[in-house]
C-alpha positions as CSV (number, residue, x, y, z in Angstrom):
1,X,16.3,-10.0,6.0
2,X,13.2,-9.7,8.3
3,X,10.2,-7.8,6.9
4,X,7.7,-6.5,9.3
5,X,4.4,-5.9,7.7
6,X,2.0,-2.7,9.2
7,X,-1.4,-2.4,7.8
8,X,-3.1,1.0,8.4
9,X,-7.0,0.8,9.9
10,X,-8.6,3.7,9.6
11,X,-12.4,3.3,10.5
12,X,-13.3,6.8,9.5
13,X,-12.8,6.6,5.4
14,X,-14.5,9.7,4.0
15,X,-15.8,7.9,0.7
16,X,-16.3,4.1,2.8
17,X,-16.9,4.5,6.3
18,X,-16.1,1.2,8.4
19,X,-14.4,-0.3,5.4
20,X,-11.8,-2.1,7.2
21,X,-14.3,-3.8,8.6
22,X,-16.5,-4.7,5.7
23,X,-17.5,-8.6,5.5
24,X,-16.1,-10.2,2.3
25,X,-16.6,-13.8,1.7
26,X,-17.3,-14.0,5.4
27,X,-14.3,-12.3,7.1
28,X,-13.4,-8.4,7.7
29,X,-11.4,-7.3,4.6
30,X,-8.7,-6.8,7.6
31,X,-8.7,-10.1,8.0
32,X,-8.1,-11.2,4.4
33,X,-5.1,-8.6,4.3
34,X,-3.4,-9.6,7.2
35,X,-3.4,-13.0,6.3
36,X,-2.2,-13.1,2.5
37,X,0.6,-10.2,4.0
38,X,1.4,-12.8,6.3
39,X,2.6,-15.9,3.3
40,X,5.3,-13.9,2.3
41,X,8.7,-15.4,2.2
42,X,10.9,-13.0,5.2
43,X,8.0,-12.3,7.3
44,X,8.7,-11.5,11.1
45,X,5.2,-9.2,11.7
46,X,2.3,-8.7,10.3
47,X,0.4,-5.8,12.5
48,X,-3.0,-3.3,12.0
49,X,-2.2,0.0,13.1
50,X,-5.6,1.5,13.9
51,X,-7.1,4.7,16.2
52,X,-10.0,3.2,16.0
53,X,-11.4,0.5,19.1
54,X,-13.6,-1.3,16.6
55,X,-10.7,-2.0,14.1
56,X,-8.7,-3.3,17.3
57,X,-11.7,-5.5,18.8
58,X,-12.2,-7.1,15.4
59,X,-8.6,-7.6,14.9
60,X,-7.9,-9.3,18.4
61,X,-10.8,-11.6,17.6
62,X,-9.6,-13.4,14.9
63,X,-6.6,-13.6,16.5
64,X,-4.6,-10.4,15.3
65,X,-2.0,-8.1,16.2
66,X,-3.3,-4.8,16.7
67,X,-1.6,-1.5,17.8
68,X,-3.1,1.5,18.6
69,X,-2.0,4.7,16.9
70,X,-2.7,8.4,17.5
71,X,-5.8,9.7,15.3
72,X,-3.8,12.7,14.0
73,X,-1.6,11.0,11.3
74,X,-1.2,12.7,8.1
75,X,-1.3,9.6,6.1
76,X,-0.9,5.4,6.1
77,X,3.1,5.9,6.4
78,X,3.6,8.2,9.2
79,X,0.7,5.9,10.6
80,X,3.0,2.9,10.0
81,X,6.1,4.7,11.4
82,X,4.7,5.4,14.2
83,X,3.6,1.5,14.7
84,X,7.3,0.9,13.7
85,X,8.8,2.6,16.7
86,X,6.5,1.4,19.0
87,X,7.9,-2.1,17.6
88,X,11.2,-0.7,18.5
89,X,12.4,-1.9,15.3
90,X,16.1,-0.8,14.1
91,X,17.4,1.2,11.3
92,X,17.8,-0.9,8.8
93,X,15.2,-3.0,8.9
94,X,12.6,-3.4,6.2
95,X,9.0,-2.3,7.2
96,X,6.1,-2.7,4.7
97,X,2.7,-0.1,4.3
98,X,0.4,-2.9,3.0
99,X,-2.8,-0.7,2.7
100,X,-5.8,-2.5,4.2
101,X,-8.8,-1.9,1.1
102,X,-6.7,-4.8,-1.1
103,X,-8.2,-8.0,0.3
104,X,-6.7,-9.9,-2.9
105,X,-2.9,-9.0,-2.4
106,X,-0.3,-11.2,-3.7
107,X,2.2,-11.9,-1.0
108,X,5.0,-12.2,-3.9
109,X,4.7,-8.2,-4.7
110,X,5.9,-7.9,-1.2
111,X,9.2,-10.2,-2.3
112,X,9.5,-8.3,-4.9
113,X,9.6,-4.8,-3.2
114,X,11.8,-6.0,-0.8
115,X,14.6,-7.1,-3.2
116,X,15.6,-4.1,-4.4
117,X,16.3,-2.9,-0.5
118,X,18.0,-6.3,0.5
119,X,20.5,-5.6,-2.6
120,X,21.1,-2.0,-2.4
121,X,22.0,-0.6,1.0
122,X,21.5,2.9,0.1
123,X,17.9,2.7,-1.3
124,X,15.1,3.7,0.7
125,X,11.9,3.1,-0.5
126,X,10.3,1.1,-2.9
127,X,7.1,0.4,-4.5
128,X,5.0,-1.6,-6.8
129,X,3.5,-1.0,-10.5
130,X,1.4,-3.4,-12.4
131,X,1.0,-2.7,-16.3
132,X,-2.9,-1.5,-17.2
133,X,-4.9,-4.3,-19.2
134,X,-8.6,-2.6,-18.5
135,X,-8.7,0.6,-20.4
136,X,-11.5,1.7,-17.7
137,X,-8.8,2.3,-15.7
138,X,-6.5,4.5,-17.2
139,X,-8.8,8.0,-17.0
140,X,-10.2,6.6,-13.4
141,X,-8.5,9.0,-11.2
142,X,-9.2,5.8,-8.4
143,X,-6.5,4.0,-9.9
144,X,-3.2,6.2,-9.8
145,X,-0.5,6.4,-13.0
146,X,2.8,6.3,-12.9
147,X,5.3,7.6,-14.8
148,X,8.7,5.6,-15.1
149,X,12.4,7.0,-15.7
150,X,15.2,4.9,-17.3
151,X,16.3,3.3,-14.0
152,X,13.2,2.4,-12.9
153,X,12.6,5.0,-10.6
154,X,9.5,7.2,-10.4
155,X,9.2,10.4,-12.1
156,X,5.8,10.9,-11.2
157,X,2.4,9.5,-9.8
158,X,-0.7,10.9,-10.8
159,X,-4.8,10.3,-10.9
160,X,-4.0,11.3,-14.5
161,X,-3.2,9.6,-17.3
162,X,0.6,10.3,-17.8
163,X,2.3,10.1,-19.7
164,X,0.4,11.9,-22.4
165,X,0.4,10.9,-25.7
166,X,0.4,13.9,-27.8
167,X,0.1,12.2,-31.3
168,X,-1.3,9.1,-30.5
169,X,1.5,6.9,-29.9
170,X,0.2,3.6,-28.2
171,X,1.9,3.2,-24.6
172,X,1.7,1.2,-21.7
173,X,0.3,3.1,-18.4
174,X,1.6,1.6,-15.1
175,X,-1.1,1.6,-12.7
176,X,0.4,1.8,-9.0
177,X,-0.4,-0.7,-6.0
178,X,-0.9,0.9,-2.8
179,X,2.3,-1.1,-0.9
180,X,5.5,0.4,-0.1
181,X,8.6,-1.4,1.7
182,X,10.8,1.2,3.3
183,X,14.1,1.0,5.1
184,X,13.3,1.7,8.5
185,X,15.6,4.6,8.7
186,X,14.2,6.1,5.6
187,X,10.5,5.9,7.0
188,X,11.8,8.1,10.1
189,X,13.3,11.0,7.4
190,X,10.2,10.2,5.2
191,X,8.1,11.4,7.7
192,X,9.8,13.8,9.2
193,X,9.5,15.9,5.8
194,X,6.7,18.5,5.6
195,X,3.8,17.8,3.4
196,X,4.9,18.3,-0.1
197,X,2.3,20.4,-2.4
198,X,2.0,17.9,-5.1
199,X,1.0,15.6,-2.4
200,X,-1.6,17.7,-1.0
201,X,-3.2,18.6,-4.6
202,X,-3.1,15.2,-5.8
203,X,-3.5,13.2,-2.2
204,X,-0.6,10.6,-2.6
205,X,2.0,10.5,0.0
206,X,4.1,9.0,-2.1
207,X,5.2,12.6,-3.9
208,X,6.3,14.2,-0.5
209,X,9.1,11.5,-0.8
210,X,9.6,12.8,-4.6
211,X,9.3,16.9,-4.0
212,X,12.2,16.5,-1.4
213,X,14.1,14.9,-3.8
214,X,14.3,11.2,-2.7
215,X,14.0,8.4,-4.8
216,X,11.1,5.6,-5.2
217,X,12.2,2.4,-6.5
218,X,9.5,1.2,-8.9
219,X,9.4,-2.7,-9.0
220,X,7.4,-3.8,-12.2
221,X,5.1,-6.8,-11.4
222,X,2.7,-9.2,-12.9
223,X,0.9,-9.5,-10.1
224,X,-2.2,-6.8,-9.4
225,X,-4.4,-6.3,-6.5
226,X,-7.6,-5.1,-7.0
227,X,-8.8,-2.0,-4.1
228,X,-12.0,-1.9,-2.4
229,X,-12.8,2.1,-2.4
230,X,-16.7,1.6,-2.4
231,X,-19.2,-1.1,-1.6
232,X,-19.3,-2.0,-5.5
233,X,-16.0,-3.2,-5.2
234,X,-16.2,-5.1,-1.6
235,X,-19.0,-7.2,-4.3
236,X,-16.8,-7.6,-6.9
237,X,-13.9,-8.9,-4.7
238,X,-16.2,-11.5,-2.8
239,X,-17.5,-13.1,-6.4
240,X,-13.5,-13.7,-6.8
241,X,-12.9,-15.0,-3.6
242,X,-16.1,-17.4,-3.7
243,X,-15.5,-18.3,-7.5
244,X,-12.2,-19.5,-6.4
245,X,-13.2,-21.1,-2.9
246,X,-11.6,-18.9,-0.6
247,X,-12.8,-17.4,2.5
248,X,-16.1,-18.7,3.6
C-alpha cells in the first residue's frame, strides 16, 4: 500500500524561530527530513506543508515538493490533512505526519507504523514509541511519556513521567516519536473533532484522538530519533551526522 509522507513547516516556532530552516551539516533540517522520509519501503510522496514562503523557497531549491497551507491550523495533523486533500488522496490510503525538528529519522519506524494499518482495516491511527535509555529524559517534559495498555494501545501521553512508580518498582518509560501514520479517512474524522482538553493542557494532539474515544496503535521500536527543539540540539545532531559522514 502507498504511503504518502506530509512534513509540517512551520517557520514561526515560539521556542526556535526559523527552525525548519536551520543549517545542519550543511543542508536545511527540512532537507534531511524529507530525504530519510523518502527511503522508506511504500513510499509514493514525500511533501512539506508550510504557510510560510521561506519554508517553500528553500524547499523548491533543493528540489522539493512544497504545498502551501493556511496559517490557521490547530496543529501538524490538521496541517497534514489539509495537504492530504489538496493531494486528492482517497480514503483509505495511508498518510504519514513526519514532524520536521527530527533530521535523524529512521525511515524503518515509518514501516513499522504502517504495518499495523496495512493488516487491520479498521485501525486508524498509529504511532511510534522507543524505550528510554537516558534517564535525563524521563522528567524532561521535551520528551513525552507514554503509557501502554495490554494491546498495545495508548492509555495515555504525557510530558510526565507515567506511569508512576509509587514504591519504587523499576519500569521502563516509553518515550514517544513525533510520527503518526493515519488512514486517510480517519485523519478527516480526527480533525474534524474539537480540541480535546487534555490536549490543550498538555499540548499533544495526539489526546484529542484519545478524549473522543479512538484508539492509537502504539508500535514499539528500536529505532529513536533524536528532536531539535533549540539551537543546542541543531549542535548535537550535526556532530552525529558529521561523525558518521553524512550531509556535507
Amino acid at each position: 500500500m502507498a504511503l504518502h509522507i506530509i512534513i509540517p513547516a512551520r517557520y514561526g516556532s515560539s521556542r526556535f524561530p526559523g527552525k525548519p530552516l536551520v543549517k545542519i551539516a550543511g543542508k536545511p533540517m527540512i532537507q534531511h527530513v524529507m530525504e530519510r522520509a523518502g527511503r522508506a519501503g511504500g513510499v509514493e510522496t514525500v511533501a512539506a506543508a508550510t504557510d510560510d514562503q521561506r519554508v517553500a523557497e528553500a524547499v523548491e531549491a533543493f528540489g522539493g515538493k512544497v504545498l502551501m497551507t493556511p496559517e490557521a491550523c490547530r496543529s501538524g495533523s490538521d496541517r497534514v490533512a489539509v495537504a492530504a486533500e489538496m493531494l486528492g488522496l482517497g480514503p483509505d490510503e495511508l498518510v504519514a505526519n513526519v514532524q520536521g525538528d527530527q533530521p535523524l529519522l529512521p525511515a524503518a519506524v515509518l514501516e513499522q507504523c504502517a504495518a499495523p494499518l496495512i493488516a487491520e482495516p479498521g485501525l486508524g491511527m498509529a504511532t511510534p514509541v522507543v524505550a528510554i535509555k537516558d534517564p535525563g529524559e524521563i522528567n524532561d517534559p521535551n520528551h513525552v511519556k507514554t503509557a501502554l495498555g495490554a494491546g498495545g494501545d495508548a492509555l495515555y501521553f504525557s510530558r510526565l513521567a507515567v506511569p508512576h512508580p509509587r514504591d519504587g518498582e523499576q519500569i521502563t518509560y516509553y518515550k514517544h516519536l513525533g510520527i503518526y501514520v493515519f488512514r486517510r479517512s480517519f485523519l478527516a474524522e480526527f480533525t474534524a473533532l474539537p480540541t480535546g482538553r487534555l490536549e490543550q493542557i498538555e499540548k499533544l494532539e495526539q489526546l484529542r484522538a484519545l478524549e473522543h474515544g479512538h484508539a492509537v496503535r502504539c508500535v514499539i521500536t528500536d529505532y529513536d530519533s533524536p528532536e531539535v527543539d533549540r539551537p543546542a540540539d541543531a549542535k548535537r545532531v550535526e556532530a552525529i551526522l558529521q561523525q558518521a559522514g553524512e550531509g556535507w
